[in-house]
C-alpha positions in Angstrom: -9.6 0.7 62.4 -13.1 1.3 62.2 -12.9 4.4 60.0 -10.8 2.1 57.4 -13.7 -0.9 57.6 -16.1 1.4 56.7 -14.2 3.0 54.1 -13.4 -0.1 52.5 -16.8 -1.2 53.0 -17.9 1.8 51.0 -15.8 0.9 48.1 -16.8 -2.4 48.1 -19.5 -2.0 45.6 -17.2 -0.3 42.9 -14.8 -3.0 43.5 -17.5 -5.7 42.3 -18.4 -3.5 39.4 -14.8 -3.5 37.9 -14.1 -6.8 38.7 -18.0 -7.3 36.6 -17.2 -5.2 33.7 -13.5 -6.9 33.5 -14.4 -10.5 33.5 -17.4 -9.6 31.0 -14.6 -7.6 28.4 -11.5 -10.4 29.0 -13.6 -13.7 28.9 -14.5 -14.1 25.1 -10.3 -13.8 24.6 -9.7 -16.4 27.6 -12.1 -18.4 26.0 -10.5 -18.4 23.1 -7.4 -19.3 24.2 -8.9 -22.1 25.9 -10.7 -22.6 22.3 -6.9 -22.6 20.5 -5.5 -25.4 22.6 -8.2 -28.1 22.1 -8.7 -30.2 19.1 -11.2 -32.6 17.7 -14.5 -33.3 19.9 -12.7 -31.4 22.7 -14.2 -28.4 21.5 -17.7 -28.7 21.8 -16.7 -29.8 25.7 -17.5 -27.3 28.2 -14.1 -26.8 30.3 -12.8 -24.1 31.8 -9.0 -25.3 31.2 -8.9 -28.3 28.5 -7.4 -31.0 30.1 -5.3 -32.4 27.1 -3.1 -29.0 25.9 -3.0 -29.3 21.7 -0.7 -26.9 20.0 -1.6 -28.2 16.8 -3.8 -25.7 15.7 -1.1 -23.1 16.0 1.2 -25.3 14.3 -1.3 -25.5 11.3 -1.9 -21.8 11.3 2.3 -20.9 11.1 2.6 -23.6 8.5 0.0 -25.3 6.4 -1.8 -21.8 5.9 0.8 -19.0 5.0 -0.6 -16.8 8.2 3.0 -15.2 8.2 2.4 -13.9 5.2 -1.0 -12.2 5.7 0.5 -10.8 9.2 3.1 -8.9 7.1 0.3 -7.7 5.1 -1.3 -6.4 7.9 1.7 -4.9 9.6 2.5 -3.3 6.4 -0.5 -2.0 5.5 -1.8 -0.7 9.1 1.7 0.8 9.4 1.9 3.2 6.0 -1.5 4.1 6.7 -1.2 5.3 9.6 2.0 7.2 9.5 0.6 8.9 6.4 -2.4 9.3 8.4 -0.7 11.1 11.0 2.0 13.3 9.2 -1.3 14.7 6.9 -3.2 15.0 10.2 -0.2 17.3 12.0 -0.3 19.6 9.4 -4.1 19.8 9.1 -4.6 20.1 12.4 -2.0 23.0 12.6 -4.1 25.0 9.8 -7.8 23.9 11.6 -6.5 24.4 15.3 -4.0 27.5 14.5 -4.9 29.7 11.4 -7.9 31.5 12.1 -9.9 31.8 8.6 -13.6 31.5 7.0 -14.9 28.7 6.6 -12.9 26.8 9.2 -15.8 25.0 11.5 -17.4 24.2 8.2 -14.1 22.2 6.8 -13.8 20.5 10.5 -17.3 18.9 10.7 -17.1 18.3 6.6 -14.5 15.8 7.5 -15.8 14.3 10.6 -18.8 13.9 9.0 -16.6 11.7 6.5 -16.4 9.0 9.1 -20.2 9.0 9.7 -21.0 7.3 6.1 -21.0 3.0 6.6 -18.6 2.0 5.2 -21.0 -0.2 2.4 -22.1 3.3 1.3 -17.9 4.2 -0.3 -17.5 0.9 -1.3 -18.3 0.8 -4.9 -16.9 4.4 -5.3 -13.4 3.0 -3.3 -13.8 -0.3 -5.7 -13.4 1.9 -8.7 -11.6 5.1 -7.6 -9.0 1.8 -6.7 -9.2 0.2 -10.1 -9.1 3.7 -12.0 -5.3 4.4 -9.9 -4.0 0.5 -11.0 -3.9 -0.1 -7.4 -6.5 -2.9 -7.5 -4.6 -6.2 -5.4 -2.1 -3.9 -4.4 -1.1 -3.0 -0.4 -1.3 0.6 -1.2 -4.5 0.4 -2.6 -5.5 -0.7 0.7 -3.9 1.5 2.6 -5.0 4.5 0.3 -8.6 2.6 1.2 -8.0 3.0 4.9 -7.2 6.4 5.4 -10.9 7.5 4.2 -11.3 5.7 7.4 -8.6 7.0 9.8 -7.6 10.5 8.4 -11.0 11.9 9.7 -10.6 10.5 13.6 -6.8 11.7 13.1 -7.6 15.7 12.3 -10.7 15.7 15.0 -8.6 14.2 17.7 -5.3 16.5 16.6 -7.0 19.7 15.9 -8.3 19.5 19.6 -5.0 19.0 20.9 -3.7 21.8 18.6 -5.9 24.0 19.5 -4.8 23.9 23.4 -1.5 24.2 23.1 -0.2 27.8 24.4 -0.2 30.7 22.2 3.2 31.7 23.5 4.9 29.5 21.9 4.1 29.6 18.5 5.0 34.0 19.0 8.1 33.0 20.3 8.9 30.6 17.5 7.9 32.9 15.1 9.9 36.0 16.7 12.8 33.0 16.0 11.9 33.2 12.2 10.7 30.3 11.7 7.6 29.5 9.7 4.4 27.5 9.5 6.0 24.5 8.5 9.5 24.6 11.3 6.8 26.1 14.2 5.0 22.8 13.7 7.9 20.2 13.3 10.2 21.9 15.9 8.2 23.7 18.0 4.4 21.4 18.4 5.6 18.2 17.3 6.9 17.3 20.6 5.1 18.7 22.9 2.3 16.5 20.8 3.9 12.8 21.6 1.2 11.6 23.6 -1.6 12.9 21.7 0.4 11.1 18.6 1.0 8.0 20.4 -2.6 7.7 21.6 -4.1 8.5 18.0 -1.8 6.5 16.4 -2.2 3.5 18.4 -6.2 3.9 18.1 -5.8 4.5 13.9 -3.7 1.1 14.0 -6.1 -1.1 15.8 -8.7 0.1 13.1 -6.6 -0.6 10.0 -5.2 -4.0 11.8 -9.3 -5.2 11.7 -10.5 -3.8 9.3 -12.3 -6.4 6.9 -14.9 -5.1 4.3 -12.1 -2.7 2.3 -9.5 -5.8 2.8 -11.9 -8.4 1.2 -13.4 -6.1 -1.9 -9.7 -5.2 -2.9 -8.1 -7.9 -2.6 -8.2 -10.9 -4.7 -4.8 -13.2 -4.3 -4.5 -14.9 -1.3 -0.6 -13.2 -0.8 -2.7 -9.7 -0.7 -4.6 -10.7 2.4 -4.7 -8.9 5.5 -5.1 -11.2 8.6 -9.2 -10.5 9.4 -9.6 -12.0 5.4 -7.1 -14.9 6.1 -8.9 -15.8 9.1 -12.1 -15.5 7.2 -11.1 -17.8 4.3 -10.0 -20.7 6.7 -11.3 -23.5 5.7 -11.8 -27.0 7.0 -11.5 -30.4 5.1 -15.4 -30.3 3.5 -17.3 -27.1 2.2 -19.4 -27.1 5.6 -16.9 -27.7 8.0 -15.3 -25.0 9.7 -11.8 -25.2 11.6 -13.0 -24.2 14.6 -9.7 -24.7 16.8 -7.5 -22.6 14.1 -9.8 -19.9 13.6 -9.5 -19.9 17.8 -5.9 -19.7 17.4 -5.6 -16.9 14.5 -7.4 -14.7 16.8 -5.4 -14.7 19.4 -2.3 -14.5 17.5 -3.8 -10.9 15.9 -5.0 -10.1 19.5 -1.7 -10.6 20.9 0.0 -7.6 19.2 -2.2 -5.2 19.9 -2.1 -6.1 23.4 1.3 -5.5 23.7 1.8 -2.3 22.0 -1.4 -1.2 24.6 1.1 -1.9 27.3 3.9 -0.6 25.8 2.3 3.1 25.1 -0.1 2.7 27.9 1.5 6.0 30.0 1.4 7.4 26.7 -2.4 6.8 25.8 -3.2 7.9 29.3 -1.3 11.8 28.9 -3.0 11.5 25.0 -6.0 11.0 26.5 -6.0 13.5 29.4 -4.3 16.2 27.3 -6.2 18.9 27.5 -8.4 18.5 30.3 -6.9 21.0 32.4 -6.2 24.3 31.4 -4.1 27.1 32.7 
């Protein structure tokens, strides 16, 4: 009895550090949720849990503003890039992780070093490299846009998966006859779920926020992503912002992205722990 006192005792101070961190990471999205359901004067009130409930500002969102529409966008966009993303990824990673060859290392931190530029430093060349394809206002020209941001983290985090998996296998498939291209479809490709699921996951939470790229090449308000919808809200003078709806957008794109963390979240775990122990 003692033994387990001082035990728990000892873990008392961790305890208090999660809880810390926690309450520090999930309070700005409590608040606003708390934030979404007020409306008028209520919102510059301090309180913890409003005491009138509005769902007005959510109404307004689904129907005065077209926020359906810019979701699709979103969930178009974020979706094509990433799945292009990841099938160019597999098969780079393969040739990076695999293929032994000069020159390899260099190619590898060429394109991480890809993700290191701000992103104000590609825009202009992005703004006309866009405009020279015709794909100017156009969902693929943002998802095109997108992968300059996403394909580098893809091959890094892949390659390093790649490069752990067992040798055996890839002599056995090739004692099978298969090649470069049915080894890594048949063979890698599902012993690579989690890693896929992790990355994915990660590349779609990027492309789902991102806002510079969005803004820049976009110009009709049916080509806007979400972040740029919730930008443009507007309230009913120049200077007056909707604080209530903006409060509500967010936690209508936050939602999502919860959900598909809880979904995958054994899966983002094993992606995230494959690897660490070899043998």
């Amino acid at each position: 009895m003692i033994q387990t006192l001082s035990k728990n005792l000892r873990k008392l101070p961790f305890f208090i550090f999660v809880t810390l961190v926690a309450a520090y990471a999930l309070f700005p999205f409590y608040w606003a949720i708390v934030s979404s359901l007020k409306v008028g004067a209520d919102l510059f009130t301090v309180e913890y849990w409003p005491k009138n409930l509005s769902f007005g500002n959510y109404r307004n969102i689904f129907f005065e503003q077209n926020f359906i529409h810019s979701i699709g966008n979103s969930v178009f966009v974020a979706t094509v890039t990433v799945l292009i993303s990841l099938a160019l990824a597999v098969l780079a990673s393969f040739a990076l992780g695999r293929i032994q060859f000069k020159g390899r290392s260099l190619i590898l931190y060429s394109i991480l070093s890809i993700s290191m530029f701000p992103q104000i430093a590609i825009l202009s060349g992005m703004f006309e490299l866009v405009r020279f394809l015709g794909l100017y206002n156009q969902m693929m020209g943002l998802a095109l846009s997108y992968m300059v941001l996403i394909l580098p983290f893809t091959v890094w985090v892949l390659t390093t998966f790649m490069r752990e998996l067992p040798k055996e296998l890839e002599e056995a498939a090739i004692l099978d006859g298969c090649g470069p291209v049915k080894t890594v479809f048949r063979v890698f490709l599902p012993l690579m779920t989690p890693a896929l699921v992790t990355t994915g996951l990660l590349a779609f939470i990027v492309a789902w926020n991102e806002f510079l790229f969005a803004l820049t090449l976009t110009l009709t308000s049916d080509k806007r992503t979400v972040p740029v919808s919730i930008a443009m809200l507007s309230g009913g003078s120049q200077y007056e912002l909707p604080w209530g709806m903006i409060m509500a957008a967010s936690v209508l794109v936050t939602v999502p992205l919860v959900v598909l963390v809880l979904i995958f979240q054994r899966k983002i775990v094993s992606g995230l722990t494959a690897g660490a122990v070899k043998g």
